[in-house]
C-alpha positions in Angstrom: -144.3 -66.3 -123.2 -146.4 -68.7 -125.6 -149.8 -68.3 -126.7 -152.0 -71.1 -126.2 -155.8 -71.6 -127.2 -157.9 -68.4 -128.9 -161.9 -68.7 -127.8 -164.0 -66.3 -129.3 -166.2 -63.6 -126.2 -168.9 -66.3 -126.3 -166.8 -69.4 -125.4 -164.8 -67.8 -123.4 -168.4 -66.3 -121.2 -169.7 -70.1 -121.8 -165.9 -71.3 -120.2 -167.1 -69.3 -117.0 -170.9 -69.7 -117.0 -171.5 -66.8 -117.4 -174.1 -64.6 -119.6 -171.8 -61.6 -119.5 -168.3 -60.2 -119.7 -167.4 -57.2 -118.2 -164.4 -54.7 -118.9 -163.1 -53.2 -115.5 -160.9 -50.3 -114.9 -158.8 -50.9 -111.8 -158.9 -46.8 -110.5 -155.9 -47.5 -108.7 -153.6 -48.7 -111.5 -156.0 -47.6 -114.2 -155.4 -50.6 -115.7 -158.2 -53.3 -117.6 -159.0 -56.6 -116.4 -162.0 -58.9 -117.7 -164.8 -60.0 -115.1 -167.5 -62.6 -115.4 -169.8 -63.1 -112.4 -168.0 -60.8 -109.9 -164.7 -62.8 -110.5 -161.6 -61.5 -112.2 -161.1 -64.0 -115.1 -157.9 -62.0 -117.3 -156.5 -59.2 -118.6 -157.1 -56.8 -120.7 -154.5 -55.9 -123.6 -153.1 -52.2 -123.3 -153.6 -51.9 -126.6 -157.4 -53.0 -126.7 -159.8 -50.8 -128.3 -163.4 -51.2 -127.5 -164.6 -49.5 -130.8 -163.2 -52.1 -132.8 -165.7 -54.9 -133.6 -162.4 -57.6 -133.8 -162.0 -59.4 -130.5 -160.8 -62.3 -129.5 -159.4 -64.0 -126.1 -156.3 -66.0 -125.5 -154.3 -67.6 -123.3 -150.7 -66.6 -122.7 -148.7 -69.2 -121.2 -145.4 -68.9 -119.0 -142.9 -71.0 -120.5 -140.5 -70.9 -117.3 -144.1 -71.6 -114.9 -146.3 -73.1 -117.3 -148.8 -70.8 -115.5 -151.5 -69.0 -118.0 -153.3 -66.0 -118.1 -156.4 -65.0 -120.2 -155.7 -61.9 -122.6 -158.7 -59.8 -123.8 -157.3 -58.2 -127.4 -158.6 -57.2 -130.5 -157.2 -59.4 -133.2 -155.3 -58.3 -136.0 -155.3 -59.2 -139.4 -152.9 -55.9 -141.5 -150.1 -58.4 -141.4 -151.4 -61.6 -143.3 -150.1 -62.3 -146.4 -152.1 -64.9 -147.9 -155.5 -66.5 -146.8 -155.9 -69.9 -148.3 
């Protein structure tokens, strides 16, 4: 897996015109997925947390299918070493 583009919660809602994103709990799997407008639009990283204001989404490509997903995480910046 690569990751492709990063859009911030806005573009990403803009992307799918729509005014709001919405964080689902699947009660059968009890898993996350990301829905704008009734439609399911991504996932939702297991190790998301909603009380932390650093979020981003990106797309993870398939190198063997080329086929992508959109991955609702919170971004992380503990391991940077320099910002220039």
């Amino acid at each position: 897996m690569k990751f492709g583009e990063k859009l911030s919660i806005e573009d990403f809602k803009t992307m799918h015109n729509g005014t709001s994103l919405k964080v689902v709990r699947n009660p059968k799997s009890d898993k996350l997925f990301m829905s704008i407008n009734g439609k399911v639009v991504g996932a939702v990283s297991k190790n998301y947390d909603k009380d932390n204001p650093e979020k981003e989404i990106v797309e993870l490509i398939l190198e063997d299918t080329g086929e992508s997903i959109w991955c609702l995480h919170n971004s992380n910046n503990d391991n940077v070493e320099e910002t220039l």
